[in-house]
TIBABA-179579 format. One record per residue (C-alpha): z, y, x; residue in one letter. Coordinates in steps of 0.2 Angstrom, whole numbers, plus 5000, padded with zeros to 4 digits. Example, Ala and Ser with C-alpha at 12.3 -4.5 7.8 and 13.67 -1.06 7.14 Angstrom:
<atoms>
503949785062a;503649955068s;
</atoms>
This chain:
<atoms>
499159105510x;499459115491x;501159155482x;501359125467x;503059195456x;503959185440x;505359245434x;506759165429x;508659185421x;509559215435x;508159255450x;506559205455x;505459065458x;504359085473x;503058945477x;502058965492x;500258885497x;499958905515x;498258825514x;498358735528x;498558575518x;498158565498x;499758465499x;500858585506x;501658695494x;503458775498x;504358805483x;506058925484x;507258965471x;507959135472x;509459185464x;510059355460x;511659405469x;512059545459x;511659635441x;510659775445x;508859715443x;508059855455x;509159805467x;508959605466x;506859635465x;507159755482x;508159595491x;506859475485x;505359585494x;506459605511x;506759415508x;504759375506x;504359515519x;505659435531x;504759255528x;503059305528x;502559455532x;501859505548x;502859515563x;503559705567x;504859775576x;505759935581x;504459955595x;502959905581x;501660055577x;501760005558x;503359925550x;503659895531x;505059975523x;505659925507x;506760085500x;507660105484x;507560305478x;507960395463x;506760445451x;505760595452x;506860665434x;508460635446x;508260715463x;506960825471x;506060775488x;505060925490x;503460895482x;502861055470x;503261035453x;501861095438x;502361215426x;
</atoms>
């Protein structure tokens, strides 16, 4: 499977290639729902990983998460700082 993606004004353009069939391309237009960029790019991965990833559930041994964290300069999460 090949994905190919550009960005545009207002979202994203995804085509996919299954490869299946040279003919055979899927091409979707995703628009952003709201302003924050991190948050729109985060939908559009649990949109793709939704789509076409691999099947998972709660019972899975391995799942995708897709997160949105602060920046290391905004919280700590435990790991040792250098001094």
């Amino acid at each position: 499977m090949i994905f190919e993606i550009k960005k545009a004004k207002n979202g994203t353009i995804l085509k996919v290639n299954s490869g299946i069939e040279d003919n055979e391309i899927e091409e979707i237009v995703y628009q952003e729902k709201y302003d924050d960029e991190i948050e729109c790019f985060a939908d559009f991965l649990r949109y793709l990983e939704e789509h076409y990833g691999p099947p998972a559930d709660r019972h899975s041994a391995k799942r995708i998460y897709i997160n949105i964290r602060p920046g290391d300069k905004f919280e700590d999460y435990g790991v040792p700082h250098s001094k």
